[in-house]
C-alpha positions as CSV (number, residue, x, y, z in Angstrom):
1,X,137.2,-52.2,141.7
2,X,135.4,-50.7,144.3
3,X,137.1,-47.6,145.6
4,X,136.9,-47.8,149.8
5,X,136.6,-44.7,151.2
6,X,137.3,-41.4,149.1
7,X,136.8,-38.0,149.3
8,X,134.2,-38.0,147.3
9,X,133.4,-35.1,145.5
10,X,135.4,-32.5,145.8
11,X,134.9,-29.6,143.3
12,X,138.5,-29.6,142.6
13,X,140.5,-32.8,141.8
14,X,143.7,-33.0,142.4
15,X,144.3,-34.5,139.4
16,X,142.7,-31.5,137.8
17,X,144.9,-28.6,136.7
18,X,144.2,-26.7,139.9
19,X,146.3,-28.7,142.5
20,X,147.8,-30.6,140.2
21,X,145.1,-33.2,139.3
22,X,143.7,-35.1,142.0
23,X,140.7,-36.2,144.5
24,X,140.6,-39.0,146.0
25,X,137.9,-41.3,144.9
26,X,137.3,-44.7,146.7
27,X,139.4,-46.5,144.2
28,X,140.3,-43.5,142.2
29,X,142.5,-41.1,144.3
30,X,142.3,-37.9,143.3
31,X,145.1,-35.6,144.5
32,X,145.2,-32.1,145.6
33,X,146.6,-29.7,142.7
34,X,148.4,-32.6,140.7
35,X,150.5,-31.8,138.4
36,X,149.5,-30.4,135.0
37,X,152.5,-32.1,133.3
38,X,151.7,-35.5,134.9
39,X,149.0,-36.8,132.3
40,X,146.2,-34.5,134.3
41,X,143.0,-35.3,132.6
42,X,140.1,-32.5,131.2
43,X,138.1,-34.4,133.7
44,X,138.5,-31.6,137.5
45,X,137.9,-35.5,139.4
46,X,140.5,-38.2,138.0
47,X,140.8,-41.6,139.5
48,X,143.3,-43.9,141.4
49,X,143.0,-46.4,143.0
50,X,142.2,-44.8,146.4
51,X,143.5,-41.5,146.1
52,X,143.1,-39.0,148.2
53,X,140.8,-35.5,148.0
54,X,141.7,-32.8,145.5
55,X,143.9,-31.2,147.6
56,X,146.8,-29.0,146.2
57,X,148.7,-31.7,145.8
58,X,150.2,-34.5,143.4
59,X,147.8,-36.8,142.2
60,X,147.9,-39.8,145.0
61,X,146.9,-43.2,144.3
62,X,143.3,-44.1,144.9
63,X,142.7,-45.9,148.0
64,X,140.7,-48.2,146.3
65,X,139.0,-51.0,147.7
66,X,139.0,-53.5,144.8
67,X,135.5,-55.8,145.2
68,X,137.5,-57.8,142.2
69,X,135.4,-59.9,142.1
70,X,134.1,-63.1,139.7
71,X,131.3,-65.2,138.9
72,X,130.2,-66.2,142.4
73,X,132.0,-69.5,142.9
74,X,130.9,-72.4,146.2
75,X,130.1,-70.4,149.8
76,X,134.0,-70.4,151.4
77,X,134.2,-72.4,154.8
78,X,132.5,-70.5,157.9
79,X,135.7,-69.4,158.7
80,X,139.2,-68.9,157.0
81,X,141.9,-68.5,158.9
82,X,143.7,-65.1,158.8
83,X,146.6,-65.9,156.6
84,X,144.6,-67.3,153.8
85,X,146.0,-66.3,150.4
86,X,143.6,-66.3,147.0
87,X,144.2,-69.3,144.6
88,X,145.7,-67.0,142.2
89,X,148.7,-66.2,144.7
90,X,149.0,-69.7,145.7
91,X,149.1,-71.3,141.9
92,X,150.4,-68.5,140.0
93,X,154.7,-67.7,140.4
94,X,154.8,-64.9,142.1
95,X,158.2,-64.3,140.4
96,X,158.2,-62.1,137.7
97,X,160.5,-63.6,135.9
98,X,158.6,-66.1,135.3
99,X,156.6,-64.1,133.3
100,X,159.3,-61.2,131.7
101,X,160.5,-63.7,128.9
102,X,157.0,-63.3,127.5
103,X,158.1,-59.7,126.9
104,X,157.9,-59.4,122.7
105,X,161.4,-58.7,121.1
106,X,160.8,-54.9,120.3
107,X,158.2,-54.4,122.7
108,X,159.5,-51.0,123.8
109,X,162.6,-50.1,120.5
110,X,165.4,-48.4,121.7
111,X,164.1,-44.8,119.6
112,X,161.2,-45.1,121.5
113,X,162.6,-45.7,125.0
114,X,164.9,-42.5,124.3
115,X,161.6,-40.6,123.5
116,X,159.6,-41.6,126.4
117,X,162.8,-40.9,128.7
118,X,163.1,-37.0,127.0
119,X,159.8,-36.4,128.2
120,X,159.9,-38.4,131.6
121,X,163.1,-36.1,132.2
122,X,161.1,-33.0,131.3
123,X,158.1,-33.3,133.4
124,X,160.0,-34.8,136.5
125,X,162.1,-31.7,136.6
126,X,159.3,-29.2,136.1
127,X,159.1,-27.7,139.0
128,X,162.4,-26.6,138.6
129,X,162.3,-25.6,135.0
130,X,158.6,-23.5,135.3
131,X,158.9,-20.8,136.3
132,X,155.1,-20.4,137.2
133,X,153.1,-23.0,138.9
134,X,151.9,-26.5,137.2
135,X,148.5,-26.2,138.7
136,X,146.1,-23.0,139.2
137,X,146.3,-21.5,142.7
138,X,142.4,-21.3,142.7
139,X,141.6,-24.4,142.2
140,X,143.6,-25.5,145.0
141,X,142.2,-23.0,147.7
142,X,138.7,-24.2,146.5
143,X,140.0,-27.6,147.3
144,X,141.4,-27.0,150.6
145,X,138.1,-25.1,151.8
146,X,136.0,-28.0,151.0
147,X,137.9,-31.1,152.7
148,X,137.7,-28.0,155.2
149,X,133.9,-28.4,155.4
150,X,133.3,-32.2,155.4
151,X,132.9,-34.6,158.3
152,X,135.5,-36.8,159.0
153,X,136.6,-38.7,161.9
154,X,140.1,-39.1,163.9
155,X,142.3,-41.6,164.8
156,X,140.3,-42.1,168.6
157,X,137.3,-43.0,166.1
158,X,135.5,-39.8,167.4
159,X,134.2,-37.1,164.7
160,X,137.2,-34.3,164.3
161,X,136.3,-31.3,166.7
162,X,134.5,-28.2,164.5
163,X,137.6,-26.2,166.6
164,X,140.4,-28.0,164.8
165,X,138.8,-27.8,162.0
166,X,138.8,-23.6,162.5
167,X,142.2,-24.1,163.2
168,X,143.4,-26.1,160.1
169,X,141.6,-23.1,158.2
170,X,143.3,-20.3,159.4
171,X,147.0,-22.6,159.7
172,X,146.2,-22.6,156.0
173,X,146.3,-19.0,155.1
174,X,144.3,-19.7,152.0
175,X,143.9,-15.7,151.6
176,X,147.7,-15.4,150.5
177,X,148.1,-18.4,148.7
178,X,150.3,-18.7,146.4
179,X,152.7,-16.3,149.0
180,X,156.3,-17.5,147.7
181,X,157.6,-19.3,144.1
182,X,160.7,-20.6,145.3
183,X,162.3,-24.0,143.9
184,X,163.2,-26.5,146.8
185,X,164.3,-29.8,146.9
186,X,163.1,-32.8,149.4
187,X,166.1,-33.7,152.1
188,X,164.3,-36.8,153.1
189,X,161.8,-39.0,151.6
190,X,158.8,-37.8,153.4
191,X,154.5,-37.2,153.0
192,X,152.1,-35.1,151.3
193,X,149.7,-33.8,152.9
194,X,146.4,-32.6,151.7
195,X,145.9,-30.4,154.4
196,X,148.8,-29.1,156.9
197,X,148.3,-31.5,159.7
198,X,150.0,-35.1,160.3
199,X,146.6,-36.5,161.8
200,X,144.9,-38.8,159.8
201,X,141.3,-37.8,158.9
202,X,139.2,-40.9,158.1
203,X,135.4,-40.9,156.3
204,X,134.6,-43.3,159.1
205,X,134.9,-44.1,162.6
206,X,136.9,-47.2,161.2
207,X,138.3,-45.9,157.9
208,X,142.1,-46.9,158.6
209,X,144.3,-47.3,157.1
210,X,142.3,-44.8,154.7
211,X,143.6,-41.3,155.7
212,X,142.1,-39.2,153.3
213,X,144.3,-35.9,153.7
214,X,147.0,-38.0,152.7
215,X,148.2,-36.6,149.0
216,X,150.8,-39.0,148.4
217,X,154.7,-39.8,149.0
218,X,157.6,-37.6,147.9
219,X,160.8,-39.3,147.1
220,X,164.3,-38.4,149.0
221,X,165.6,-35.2,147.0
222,X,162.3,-34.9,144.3
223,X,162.6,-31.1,142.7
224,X,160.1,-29.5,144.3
225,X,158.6,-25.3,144.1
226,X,157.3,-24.0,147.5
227,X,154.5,-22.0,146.7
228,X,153.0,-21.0,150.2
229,X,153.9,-21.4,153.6
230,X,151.3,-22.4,156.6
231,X,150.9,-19.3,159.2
232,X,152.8,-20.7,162.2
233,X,155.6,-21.6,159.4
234,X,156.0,-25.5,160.2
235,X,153.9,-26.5,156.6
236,X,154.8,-25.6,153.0
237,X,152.3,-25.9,150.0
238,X,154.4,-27.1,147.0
239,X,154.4,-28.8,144.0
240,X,156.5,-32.2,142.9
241,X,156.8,-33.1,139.6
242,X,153.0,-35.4,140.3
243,X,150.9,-34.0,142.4
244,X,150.6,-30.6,144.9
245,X,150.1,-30.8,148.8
246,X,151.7,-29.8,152.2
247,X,154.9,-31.0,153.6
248,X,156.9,-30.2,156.8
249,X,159.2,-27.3,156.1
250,X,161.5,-29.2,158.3
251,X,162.0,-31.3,155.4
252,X,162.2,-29.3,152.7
253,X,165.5,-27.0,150.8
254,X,166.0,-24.1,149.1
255,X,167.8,-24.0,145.8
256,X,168.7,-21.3,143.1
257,X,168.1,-21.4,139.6
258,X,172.4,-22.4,139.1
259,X,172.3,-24.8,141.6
260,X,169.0,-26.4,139.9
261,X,170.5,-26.5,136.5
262,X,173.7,-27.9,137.9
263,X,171.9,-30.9,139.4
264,X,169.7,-31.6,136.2
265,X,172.9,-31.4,134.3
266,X,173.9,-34.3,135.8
267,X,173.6,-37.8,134.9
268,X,171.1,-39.9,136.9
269,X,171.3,-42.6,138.9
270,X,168.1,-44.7,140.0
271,X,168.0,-47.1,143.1
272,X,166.6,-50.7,142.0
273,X,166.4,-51.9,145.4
274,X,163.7,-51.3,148.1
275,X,165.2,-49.4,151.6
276,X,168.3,-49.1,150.4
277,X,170.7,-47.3,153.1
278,X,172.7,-44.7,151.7
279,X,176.3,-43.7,153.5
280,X,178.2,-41.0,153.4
281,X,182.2,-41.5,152.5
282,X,183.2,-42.3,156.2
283,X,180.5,-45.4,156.1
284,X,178.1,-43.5,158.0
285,X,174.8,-43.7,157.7
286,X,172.8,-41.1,156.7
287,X,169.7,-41.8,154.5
288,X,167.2,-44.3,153.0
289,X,166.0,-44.5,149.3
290,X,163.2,-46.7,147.8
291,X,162.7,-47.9,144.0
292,X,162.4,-45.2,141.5
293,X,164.8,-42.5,143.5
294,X,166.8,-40.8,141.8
295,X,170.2,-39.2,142.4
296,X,172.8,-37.0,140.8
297,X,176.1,-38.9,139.8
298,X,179.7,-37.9,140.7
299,X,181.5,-40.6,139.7
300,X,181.5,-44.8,139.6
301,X,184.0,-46.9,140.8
302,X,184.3,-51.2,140.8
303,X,182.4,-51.3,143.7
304,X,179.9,-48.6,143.4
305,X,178.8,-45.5,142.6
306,X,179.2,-41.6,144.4
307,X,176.2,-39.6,144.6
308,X,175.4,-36.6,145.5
309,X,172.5,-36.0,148.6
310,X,170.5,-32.9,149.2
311,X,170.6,-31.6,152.7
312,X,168.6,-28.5,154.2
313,X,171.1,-26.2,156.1
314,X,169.5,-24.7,159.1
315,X,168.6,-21.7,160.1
316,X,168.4,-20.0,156.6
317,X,166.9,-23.4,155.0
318,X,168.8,-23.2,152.1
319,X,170.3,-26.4,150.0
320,X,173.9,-27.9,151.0
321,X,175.5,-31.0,149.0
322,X,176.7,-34.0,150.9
323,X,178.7,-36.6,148.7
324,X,177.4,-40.5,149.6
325,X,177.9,-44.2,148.3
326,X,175.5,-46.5,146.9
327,X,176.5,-50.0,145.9
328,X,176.2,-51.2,142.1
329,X,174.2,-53.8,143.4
330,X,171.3,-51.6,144.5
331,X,171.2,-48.7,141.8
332,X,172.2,-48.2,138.3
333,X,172.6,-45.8,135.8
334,X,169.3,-43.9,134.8
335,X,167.1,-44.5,133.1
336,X,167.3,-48.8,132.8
337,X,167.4,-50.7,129.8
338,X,164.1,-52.2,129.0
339,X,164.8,-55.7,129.0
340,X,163.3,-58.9,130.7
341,X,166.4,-59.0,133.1
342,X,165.9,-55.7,134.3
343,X,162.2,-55.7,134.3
344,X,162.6,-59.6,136.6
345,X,164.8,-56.8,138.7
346,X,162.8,-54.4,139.9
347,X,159.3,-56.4,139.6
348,X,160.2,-58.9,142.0
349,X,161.6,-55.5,144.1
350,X,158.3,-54.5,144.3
351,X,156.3,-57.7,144.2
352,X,154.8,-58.9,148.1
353,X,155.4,-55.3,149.4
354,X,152.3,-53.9,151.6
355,X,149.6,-52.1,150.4
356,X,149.7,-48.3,151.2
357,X,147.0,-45.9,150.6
358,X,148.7,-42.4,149.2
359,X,151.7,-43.9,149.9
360,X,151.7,-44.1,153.7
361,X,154.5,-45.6,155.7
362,X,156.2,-45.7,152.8
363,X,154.2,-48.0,150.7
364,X,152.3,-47.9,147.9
365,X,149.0,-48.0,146.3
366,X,147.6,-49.7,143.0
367,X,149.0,-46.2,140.6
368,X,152.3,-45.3,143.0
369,X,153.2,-49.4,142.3
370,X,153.0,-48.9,138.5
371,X,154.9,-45.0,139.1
372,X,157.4,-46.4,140.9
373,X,158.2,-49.8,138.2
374,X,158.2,-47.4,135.2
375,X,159.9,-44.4,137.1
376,X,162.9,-46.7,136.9
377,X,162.6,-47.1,132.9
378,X,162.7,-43.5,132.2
379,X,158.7,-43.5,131.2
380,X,156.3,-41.1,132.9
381,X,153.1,-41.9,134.7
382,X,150.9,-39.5,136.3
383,X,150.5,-40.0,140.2
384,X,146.6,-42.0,139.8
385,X,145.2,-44.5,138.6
386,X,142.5,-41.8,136.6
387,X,145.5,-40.0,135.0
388,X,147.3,-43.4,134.2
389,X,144.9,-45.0,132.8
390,X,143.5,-42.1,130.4
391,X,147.1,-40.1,130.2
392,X,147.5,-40.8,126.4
393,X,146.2,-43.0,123.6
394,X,143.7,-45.5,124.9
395,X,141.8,-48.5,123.3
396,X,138.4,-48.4,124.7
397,X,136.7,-51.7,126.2
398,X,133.2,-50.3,127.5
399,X,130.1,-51.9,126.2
400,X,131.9,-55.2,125.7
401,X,131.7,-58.5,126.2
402,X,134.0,-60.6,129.0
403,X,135.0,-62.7,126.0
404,X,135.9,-59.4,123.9
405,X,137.6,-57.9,126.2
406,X,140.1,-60.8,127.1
407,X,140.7,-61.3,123.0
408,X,141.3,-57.5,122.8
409,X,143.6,-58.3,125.5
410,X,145.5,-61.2,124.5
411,X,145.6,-59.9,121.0
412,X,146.6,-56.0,121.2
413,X,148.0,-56.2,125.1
414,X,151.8,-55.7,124.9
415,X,153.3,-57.7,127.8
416,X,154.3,-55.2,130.6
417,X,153.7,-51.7,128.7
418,X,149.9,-52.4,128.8
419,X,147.8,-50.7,131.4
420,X,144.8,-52.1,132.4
421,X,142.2,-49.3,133.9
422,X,138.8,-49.9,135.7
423,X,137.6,-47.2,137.7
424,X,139.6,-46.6,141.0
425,X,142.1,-49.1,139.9
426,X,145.1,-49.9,137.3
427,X,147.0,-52.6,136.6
428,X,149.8,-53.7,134.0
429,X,149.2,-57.1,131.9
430,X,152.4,-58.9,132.1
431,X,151.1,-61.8,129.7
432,X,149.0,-64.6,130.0
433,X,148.9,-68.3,130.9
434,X,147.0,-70.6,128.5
435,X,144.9,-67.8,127.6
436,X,144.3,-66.2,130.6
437,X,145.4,-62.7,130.9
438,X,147.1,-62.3,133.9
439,X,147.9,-58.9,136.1
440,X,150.7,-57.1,138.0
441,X,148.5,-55.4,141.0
442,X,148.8,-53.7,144.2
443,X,145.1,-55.0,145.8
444,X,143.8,-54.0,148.8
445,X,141.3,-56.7,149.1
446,X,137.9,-58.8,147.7
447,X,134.8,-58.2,149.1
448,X,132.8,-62.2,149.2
449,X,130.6,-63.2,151.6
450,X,130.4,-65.5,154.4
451,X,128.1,-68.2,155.5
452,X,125.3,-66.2,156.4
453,X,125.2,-63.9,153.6
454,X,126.8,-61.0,154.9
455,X,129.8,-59.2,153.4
456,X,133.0,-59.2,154.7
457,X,136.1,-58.1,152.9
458,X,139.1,-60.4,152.5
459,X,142.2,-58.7,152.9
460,X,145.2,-58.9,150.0
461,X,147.6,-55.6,151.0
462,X,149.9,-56.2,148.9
463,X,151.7,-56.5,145.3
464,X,150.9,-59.3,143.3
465,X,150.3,-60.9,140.2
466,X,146.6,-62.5,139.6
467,X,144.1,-63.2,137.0
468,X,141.5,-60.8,136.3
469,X,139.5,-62.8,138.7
470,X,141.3,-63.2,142.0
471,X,138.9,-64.5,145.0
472,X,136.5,-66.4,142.4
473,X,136.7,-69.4,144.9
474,X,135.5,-67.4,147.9
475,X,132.3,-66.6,146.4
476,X,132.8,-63.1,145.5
477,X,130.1,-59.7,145.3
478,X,130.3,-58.2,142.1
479,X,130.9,-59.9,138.9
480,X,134.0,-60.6,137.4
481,X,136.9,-57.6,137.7
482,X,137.1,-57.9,133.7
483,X,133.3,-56.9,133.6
484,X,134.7,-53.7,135.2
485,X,137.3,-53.0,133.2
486,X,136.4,-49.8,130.4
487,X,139.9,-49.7,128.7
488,X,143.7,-49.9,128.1
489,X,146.6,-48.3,127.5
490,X,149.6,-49.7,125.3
491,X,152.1,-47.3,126.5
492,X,154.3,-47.5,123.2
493,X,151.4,-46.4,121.2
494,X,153.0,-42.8,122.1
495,X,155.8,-43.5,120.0
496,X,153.0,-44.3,116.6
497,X,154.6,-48.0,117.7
498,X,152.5,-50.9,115.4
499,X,150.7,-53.5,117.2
């Protein structure tokens, strides 16, 4: 898949060790300073699909463009109107339970589940439990200084003024950098920012949605460790468990070392729906949580679950505990049984949601849709597509044939713990239909052309579940998206699990 827009080279990745890994890469976001303990590749520029710029930050999700395309297939009328949908999300459920009884009886054992949730539990609470940081400082100041010294364009479609530019630099401080090593915690589900400025920063006049300083999202109350602070004191460079960036101090808590290890001591609760409200014991409201957030738990009840909230106390900044509700209904314990019932759950959660580069307006991209559907399951995946796609033992498809690759597919893919990776992009095999293998995908769009020849990209933006071929009746680009694919990843193969 074609990765729209990235930053594209920047020395740094963010899905390297400096700022966590991660640069954006038009289809392969790489993020500012991701996180070492998130599968950060060898490789200083890993892919996502679309991610944004190696940044200190987490790796983000690749703002990728996918040109999935197929075999070119008959010229589409001169016109289609603007809500036309591909064949393959018109003939295909888009239900996934429809497809989740195809999941193998022992496709993920219950051994292995408690392995994989060990180490998920380990890496998401690093930032807590390391006492230096996941990523090297350097990297992450080289990182910064060259988004610093590329051309980009604003949100009035006019190139970004050399004098705010200036001004982002010295906001940054990157002389003092790291200046603190404090753990925190995030009050609100909020943005990371590859550079310590809310304006979006586009390649071109007409990039959006495609703002490349953004890192990626950061989940209401995600352990986080402040490692700098911007110079007029509204930013703070820090590290989540993925990825490395700035956030609004505004935003952010302070937390001791006793009051960290009183939190992980908890059990865990995960939310399993999408903008869930959370109240506080009067019925007021007081937050929203998304798939994948997770919670400390005080105590159930028949009707639902008390939780407890992180909340920044103001002026000092410092952590205070608010106790909240959540109904049974919308969370569960953590981490979720790997069954077909759960996994129809918080699919269908996910599917039709818009597509969101780096997580912007609280969406998701091709690697934060996969995060956010494992997350849930106790199993860790790095913050891009890059990272996910080479974070562990992978069976290589380069060099081969389209008919190779879909019999290594339909032969060694397990059902829903099988990544798919292409450059810029990821995916998760969920089965396949008369022997075509079919996807679970966050896609951007197809690029096809129109009557006269000239390329126009047909708009997806959202989750859904395709063929490896999605568009093939508009006349599409580039060859099929299988042709593109260079290898998987059968996540159980980290527990020495046969195929």
């Amino acid at each position: 898949m074609r990765l729209l827009l990235l930053l594209l080279s920047v020395t740094a990745c963010a899905c390297s060790p400096a700022l966590h890994p991660a640069l954006p890469d038009p289809g392969e976001r790489i993020p500012v300073g991701s996180s070492v303990n998130g599968s950060a590749s060898a490789n200083p520029c890993p892919n996502r699909c679309l991610e944004p710029l190696p940044v200190p930050a987490a790796p983000v999700e690749e703002s990728v463009e996918m040109e999935v395309a197929s075999v070119p297939a008959k010229p589409p009328a001169a016109v289609l109107p603007a809500e036309y949908e591909l064949d393959d999300i018109r003939s295909l459920p888009q239900d996934m339970g429809a497809y989740s009884s195809s999941l193998a009886t022992g496709g993920l054992t219950p051994a292995c589940q408690a392995s994989m949730a060990a180490e998920f539990r380990s890496r998401y609470f690093s930032p807590w439990s390391n006492a230096t940081p996941l990523a090297d400082p350097a990297t992450m100041v080289n990182a910064m200084g060259k988004q610093l010294g590329q051309k980009w364009y604003g949100e009035n479609r006019l190139k970004v003024p050399d004098a705010t530019l200036k001004a982002l630099r010295e906001n940054c401080d990157l002389g003092r950098l790291p200046s603190l090593n404090r753990r925190a915690i995030s009050t609100v589900a909020t943005n990371m920012r590859i550079l310590p400025t809310a304006r979006p920063f586009f390649k071109q006049p007409d990039g959006f949605p495609f703002d490349m300083l953004q890192q990626s999202g950061v989940k209401l109350n995600e352990p986080l460790r402040v490692l700098h602070v911007s110079r007029n004191g509204v930013w703070l460079f820090v590290e989540s468990p993925a990825a490395s960036g700035w956030v609004e101090a505004r935003e952010v808590a302070y937390l001791d070392e006793a009051m960290a290890l009183k939190r992980m001591g908890r059990e865990q609760l995960v939310i399993v729906g999408e903008s869930v409200p959370l109240r506080d014991t009067t019925g007021s409201f007081v937050r929203i949580a998304k798939v994948g957030t997770i919670l400390p738990l005080e105590r159930e009840d028949d009707d639902g679950y008390e939780i407890t909230l992180a909340a920044r106390t103001e002026p000092s900044g410092v952590m205070q505990e608010l106790r909240a509700r959540v109904l049974k209904s919308v969370a569960a314990r953590h981490p979720l049984p790997f069954t077909g019932e759960r996994i129809s759950t918080i699919g269908n959660q996910l599917l039709g949601t818009p597509y969101g580069w780096g997580e912007l307006y609280d969406d998701r991209d091709c690697s934060a849709l996969l995060r956010d559907f494992f997350l849930t399951f106790g199993i860790w995946l790095g913050r891009g597509s890059y990272d996910q796609g080479n974070g562990g033992a992978t069976l290589s498809l380069a060099g081969k044939s389209i008919e190779e690759k879909t019999r290594i597919l339909l032969k060694s893919g397990v059902p829903f713990l099988t990544l798919v990776y292409m450059k810029g992009h990821i995916m998760l095999y969920v089965g396949n239909r008369e022997g075509t293998p079919l996807v679970f995908q966050d896609l951007w769009g197809v690029t096809v052309r129109d009557r006269e020849g000239k390329e126009k990209k047909q708009i997806v933006g959202k989750a859904v579940i395709t063929t490896l071929t999605p568009g093939r009746e508009l006349g599409l680009v580039s060859g099929p998206l299988l042709a593109k694919v260079s290898r998987i990843r059968i996540l159980t193969d980290s527990c020495g699990s046969p195929r």
